[in-house]
VEXDREN-2710 file (C-alpha; in Angstrom, 1 decimal):
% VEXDREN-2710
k/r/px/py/pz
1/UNK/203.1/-65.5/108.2
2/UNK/200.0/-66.4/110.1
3/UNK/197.1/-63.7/110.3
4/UNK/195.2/-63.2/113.1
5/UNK/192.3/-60.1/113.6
6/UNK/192.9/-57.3/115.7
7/UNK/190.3/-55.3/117.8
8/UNK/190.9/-52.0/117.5
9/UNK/189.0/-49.5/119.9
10/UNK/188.7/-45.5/120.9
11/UNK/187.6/-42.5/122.8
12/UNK/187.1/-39.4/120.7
13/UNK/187.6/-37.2/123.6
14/UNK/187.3/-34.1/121.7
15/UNK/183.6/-32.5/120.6
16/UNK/185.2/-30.0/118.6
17/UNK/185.6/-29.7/115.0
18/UNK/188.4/-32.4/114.4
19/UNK/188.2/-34.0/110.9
20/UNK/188.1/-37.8/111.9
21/UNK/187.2/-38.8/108.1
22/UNK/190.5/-40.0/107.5
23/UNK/190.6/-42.5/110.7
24/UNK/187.8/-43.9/109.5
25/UNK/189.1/-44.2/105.9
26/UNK/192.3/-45.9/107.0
27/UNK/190.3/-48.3/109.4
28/UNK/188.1/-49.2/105.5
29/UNK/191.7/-49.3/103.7
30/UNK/192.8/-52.1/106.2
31/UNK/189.8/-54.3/105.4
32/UNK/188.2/-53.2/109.1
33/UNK/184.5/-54.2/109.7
34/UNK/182.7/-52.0/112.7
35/UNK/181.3/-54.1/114.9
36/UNK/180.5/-51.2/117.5
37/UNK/180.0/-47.8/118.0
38/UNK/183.7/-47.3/118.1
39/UNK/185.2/-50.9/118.3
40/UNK/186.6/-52.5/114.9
41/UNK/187.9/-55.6/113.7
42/UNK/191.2/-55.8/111.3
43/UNK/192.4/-59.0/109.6
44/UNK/195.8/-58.8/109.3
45/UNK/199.3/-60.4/109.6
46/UNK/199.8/-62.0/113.1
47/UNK/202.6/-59.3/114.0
48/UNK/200.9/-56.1/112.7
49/UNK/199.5/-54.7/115.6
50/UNK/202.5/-51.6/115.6
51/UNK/201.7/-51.1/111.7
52/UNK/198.2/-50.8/112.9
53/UNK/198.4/-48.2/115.3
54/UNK/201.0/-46.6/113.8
55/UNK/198.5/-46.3/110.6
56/UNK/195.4/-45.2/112.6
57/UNK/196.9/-43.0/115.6
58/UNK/198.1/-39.8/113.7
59/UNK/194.5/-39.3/112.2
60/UNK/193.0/-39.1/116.1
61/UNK/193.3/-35.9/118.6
62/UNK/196.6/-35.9/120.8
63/UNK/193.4/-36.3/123.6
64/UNK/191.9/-39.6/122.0
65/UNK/192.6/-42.7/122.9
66/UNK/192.8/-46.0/120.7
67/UNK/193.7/-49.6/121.7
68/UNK/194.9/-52.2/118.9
69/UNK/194.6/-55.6/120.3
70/UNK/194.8/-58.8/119.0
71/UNK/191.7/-61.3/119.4
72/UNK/192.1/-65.0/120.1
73/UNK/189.4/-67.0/118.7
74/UNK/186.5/-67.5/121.6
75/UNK/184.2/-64.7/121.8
76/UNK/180.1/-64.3/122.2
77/UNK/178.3/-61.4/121.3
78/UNK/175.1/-59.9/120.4
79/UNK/173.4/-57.1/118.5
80/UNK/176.9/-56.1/116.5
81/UNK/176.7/-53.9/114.2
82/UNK/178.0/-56.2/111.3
83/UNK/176.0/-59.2/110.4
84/UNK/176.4/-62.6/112.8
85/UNK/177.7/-65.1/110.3
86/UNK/180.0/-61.6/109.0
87/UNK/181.6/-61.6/112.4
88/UNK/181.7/-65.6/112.9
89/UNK/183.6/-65.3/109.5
90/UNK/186.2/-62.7/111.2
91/UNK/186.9/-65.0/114.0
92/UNK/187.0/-68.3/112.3
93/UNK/189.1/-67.1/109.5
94/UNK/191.6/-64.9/111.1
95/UNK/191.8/-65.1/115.0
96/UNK/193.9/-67.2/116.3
97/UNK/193.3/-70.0/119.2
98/UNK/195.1/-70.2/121.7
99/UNK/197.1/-73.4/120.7
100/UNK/198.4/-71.5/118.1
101/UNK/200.1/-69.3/120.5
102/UNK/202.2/-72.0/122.5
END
Protein backbone atom coordinates (compact mmCIF):
# COMPACT_ATOMS: atom_id res chain seq x y z
CA UNK A 1 0.00 0.00 0.00
CA UNK A 2 1.36 3.39 -0.99
CA UNK A 3 1.16 6.29 1.72
CA UNK A 4 0.43 9.49 0.99
CA UNK A 5 -0.15 12.68 3.87
CA UNK A 6 -3.38 14.00 4.46
CA UNK A 7 -4.26 17.64 5.39
CA UNK A 8 -6.56 17.70 7.93
CA UNK A 9 -8.33 21.10 8.89
CA UNK A 10 -11.16 22.64 11.39
CA UNK A 11 -13.46 25.28 12.74
CA UNK A 12 -14.04 24.99 16.46
CA UNK A 13 -17.29 26.74 16.30
CA UNK A 14 -18.09 26.39 19.80
CA UNK A 15 -16.36 28.94 22.70
CA UNK A 16 -17.80 26.95 25.34
CA UNK A 17 -16.38 24.59 27.58
CA UNK A 18 -15.96 21.49 25.08
CA UNK A 19 -12.95 19.24 26.13
CA UNK A 20 -11.04 19.19 22.71
CA UNK A 21 -7.92 17.36 24.55
CA UNK A 22 -8.77 14.23 23.01
CA UNK A 23 -8.88 15.57 19.22
CA UNK A 24 -5.74 16.72 19.69
CA UNK A 25 -4.37 13.55 21.21
CA UNK A 26 -5.71 11.36 18.38
CA UNK A 27 -4.32 13.97 15.77
CA UNK A 28 -0.43 13.07 18.05
CA UNK A 29 -1.45 9.23 18.00
CA UNK A 30 -1.68 9.34 14.08
CA UNK A 31 1.87 10.76 13.84
CA UNK A 32 0.13 14.38 12.86
CA UNK A 33 2.56 17.42 12.80
CA UNK A 34 0.60 21.04 13.17
CA UNK A 35 1.58 23.13 10.67
CA UNK A 36 -1.12 25.88 11.49
CA UNK A 37 -3.30 27.15 13.85
CA UNK A 38 -5.81 24.51 13.12
CA UNK A 39 -4.37 22.75 9.91
CA UNK A 40 -2.43 19.28 10.28
CA UNK A 41 -0.53 16.98 8.41
CA UNK A 42 -1.02 12.94 8.73
CA UNK A 43 1.17 10.42 7.02
CA UNK A 44 -0.70 7.58 6.45
CA UNK A 45 -1.86 4.77 4.01
CA UNK A 46 -2.93 6.15 0.57
CA UNK A 47 -6.74 5.07 1.22
CA UNK A 48 -7.06 6.21 4.93
CA UNK A 49 -8.74 9.29 4.66
CA UNK A 50 -12.38 7.65 6.13
CA UNK A 51 -10.23 6.00 9.01
CA UNK A 52 -9.04 9.40 9.53
CA UNK A 53 -12.08 11.23 9.96
CA UNK A 54 -13.81 8.62 11.36
CA UNK A 55 -10.89 8.70 14.19
CA UNK A 56 -10.88 12.50 14.71
CA UNK A 57 -14.70 13.55 14.13
CA UNK A 58 -16.38 12.14 17.34
CA UNK A 59 -13.90 14.11 19.57
CA UNK A 60 -15.20 17.62 17.78
CA UNK A 61 -18.75 19.52 18.66
CA UNK A 62 -21.75 18.35 16.32
CA UNK A 63 -21.09 22.45 15.26
CA UNK A 64 -17.35 21.95 14.18
CA UNK A 65 -16.27 21.44 11.16
CA UNK A 66 -13.12 19.29 9.94
CA UNK A 67 -11.86 18.45 6.40
CA UNK A 68 -9.46 15.36 5.82
CA UNK A 69 -7.78 15.76 2.51
CA UNK A 70 -5.20 14.25 0.80
CA UNK A 71 -2.11 16.36 -0.41
CA UNK A 72 -0.29 15.83 -3.72
CA UNK A 73 3.23 16.67 -3.52
CA UNK A 74 3.72 20.54 -4.88
CA UNK A 75 3.08 22.96 -2.28
CA UNK A 76 4.93 26.42 -1.00
CA UNK A 77 4.60 27.86 2.13
CA UNK A 78 5.94 30.10 4.71
CA UNK A 79 6.13 30.76 8.43
CA UNK A 80 4.56 27.07 9.46
CA UNK A 81 4.48 26.24 12.50
CA UNK A 82 6.70 23.07 12.20
CA UNK A 83 10.23 23.54 11.04
CA UNK A 84 10.89 24.02 6.93
CA UNK A 85 13.02 20.95 6.19
CA UNK A 86 10.21 19.11 8.93
CA UNK A 87 7.51 19.91 6.48
CA UNK A 88 9.71 19.41 3.12
CA UNK A 89 10.25 15.94 4.84
CA UNK A 90 6.19 15.42 5.06
CA UNK A 91 5.85 16.11 1.40
CA UNK A 92 8.78 14.34 -0.01
CA UNK A 93 8.21 11.28 1.96
CA UNK A 94 4.55 10.75 1.92
CA UNK A 95 2.65 12.92 -0.61
CA UNK A 96 2.03 11.74 -3.56
CA UNK A 97 2.65 13.30 -7.24
CA UNK A 98 0.46 13.45 -9.39
CA UNK A 99 1.86 10.72 -11.75
CA UNK A 100 1.28 8.46 -9.16
CA UNK A 101 -2.33 9.00 -9.39
CA UNK A 102 -2.89 8.08 -13.27
Amino acid sequence: MKTSVYLVAYDIVNGDSFDYEPFFESLRTLHGKRILQTVWMVPARSDDHKEIYGRLQPFLNHRDRILVIEVIGMANWDKLLIEGDDFKLLMTKYARDLNSLQ
